[in-house]
NUTI-249718 format. One record per residue (C-alpha): x, y, z; residue in one letter. Coordinates in steps of 0.02 Angstrom, whole numbers, plus 50000, padded with zeros to 5 digits. Example, Ala and Ser with C-alpha at 12.3 -4.5 7.8 and 13.67 -1.06 7.14 Angstrom:
506154977550390a;506844994750357s;
This chain:
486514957549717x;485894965049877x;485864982749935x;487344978950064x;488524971049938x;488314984049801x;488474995649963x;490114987249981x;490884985349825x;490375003149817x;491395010349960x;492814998449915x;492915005549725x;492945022549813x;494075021249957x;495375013549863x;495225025549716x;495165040349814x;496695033849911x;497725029849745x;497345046249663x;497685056249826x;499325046149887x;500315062049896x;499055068250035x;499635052450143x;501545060950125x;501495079050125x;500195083650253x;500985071750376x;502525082450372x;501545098650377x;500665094650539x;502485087150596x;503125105350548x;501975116750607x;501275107650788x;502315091150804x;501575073150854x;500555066750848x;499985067050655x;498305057050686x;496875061450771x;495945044950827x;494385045950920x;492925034850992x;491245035850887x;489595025950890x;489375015650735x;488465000350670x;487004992650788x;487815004950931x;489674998350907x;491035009450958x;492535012550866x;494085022650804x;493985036150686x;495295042550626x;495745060550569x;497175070750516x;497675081750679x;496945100150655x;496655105650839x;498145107750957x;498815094451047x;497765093351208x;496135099851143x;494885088951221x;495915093051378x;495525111951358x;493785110051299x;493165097351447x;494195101751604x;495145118451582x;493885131251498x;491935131651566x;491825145051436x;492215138051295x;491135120151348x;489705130751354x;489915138051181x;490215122751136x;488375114051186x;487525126651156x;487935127850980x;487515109950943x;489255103750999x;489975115150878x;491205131150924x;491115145950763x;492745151550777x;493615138050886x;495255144350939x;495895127050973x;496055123550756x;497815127350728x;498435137450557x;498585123950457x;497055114450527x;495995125850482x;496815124150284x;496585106450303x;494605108150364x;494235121750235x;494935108050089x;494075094050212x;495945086450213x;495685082550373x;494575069150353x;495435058750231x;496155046850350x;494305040950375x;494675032350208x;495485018750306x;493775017950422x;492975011950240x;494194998350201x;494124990950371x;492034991150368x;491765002750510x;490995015450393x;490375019250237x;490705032350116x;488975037550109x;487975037250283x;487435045950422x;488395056850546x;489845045950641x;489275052550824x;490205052650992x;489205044251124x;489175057451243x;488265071351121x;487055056651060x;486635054151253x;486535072351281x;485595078951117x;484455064751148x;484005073851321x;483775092551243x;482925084751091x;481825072851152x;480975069750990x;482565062250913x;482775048051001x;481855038350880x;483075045650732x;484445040650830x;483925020450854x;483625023250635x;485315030050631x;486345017450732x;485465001750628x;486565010650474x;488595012550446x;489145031650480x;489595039150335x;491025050550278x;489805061250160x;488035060750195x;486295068350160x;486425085950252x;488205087650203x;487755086250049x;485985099250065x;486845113850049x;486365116250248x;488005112850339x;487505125050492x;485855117350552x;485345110750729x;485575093050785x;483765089550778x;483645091950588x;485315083950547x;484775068250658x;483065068150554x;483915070150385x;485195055650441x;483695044750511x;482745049450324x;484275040850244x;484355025550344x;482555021450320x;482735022150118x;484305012350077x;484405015049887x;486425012749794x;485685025449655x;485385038649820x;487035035249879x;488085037049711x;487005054049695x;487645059249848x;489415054049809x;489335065949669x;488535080449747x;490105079249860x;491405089149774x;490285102149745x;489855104149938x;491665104049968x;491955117849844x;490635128349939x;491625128850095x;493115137050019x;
């Protein structure tokens, strides 16, 4: 059996596991986000996957509603921070309450489980990126554009190879390297590894 069907079979064991064991996630936490901020419950958003193919990832809502809105055409501020910290904001006041309980537990990203079963990502991969910081990154780390062809010829990932390092707060350029590492060495034995090490990173963020 090839790399890509164990690959498969892999993420399909997982995904649907992980979505049978955790079923009373997919009924409580829509109600708490219904509770504390309203609709919607979902966060979907445009990423770069496979061979450069866009598509919709989907999240559990932890920012307020209208965040991109604030971040890109109401607060120059905060759009700074925001670049210059690697498209990342320490602090960001735009997490509600609860989203910020549902990042700390990584609740959040559960939903992506349904990106798995449909074959837009894997659970083990690189970064799932938004077009627009690929472009830009690209341009203020010029050495990474050959990480970033590496990274597109592989499915994003939910867990990965930095998130999984023990070095969640490091720069684009060594996240894109790391990710472009793991593309290049395919290996199911690397990936269940990584799988593992995952509740452990988790736990770390708490």
């Amino acid at each position: 059996m090839t790399y890509l069907a164990q690959k498969r079979l892999l993420d399909l064991a997982v995904a649907l596991g992980l979505s049978m064991l955790f079923l009373p996630v997919w009924l409580v936490v829509p109600v708490l986000i219904f509770l504390d901020s309203g609709k919607p419950i979902f966060f979907v958003h445009k990423r770069v996957g496979l061979n450069g193919r866009e598509f919709y990832l989907y999240k559990f809502r932890s920012m307020i509603i209208g965040a991109d809105d604030m971040l890109h055409k109401h607060d120059k501020k905060l759009l700074r921070e925001f670049k210059s910290n690697d498209w990342k904001i320490p602090n960001d006041p735009r997490i509600t309450k609860l989203g910020k309980i549902l990042r700390s537990l990584t609740i959040d990203e559960f939903p992506q489980l349904l990106n798995v079963l449909r074959g837009e990502m894997s659970m083990v991969g690189p970064r799932a990126y938004v077009r627009k910081e690929l472009d830009e990154q690209s341009e203020r780390y010029p050495e990474t554009k050959s990480y970033i062809t590496k990274i597109l010829s592989v499915k994003p990932g939910i867990s990965g190879p930095w998130q999984t390092s023990g070095r969640n707060e490091i720069p684009f350029a060594q996240r894109a390297k790391m990710d472009a590492q793991y593309a290049s060495n395919p290996s199911i034995w690397r990936d269940i590894l990584i799988l593992l090490k995952t509740p452990g990173a988790m736990i770390s963020k708490w």
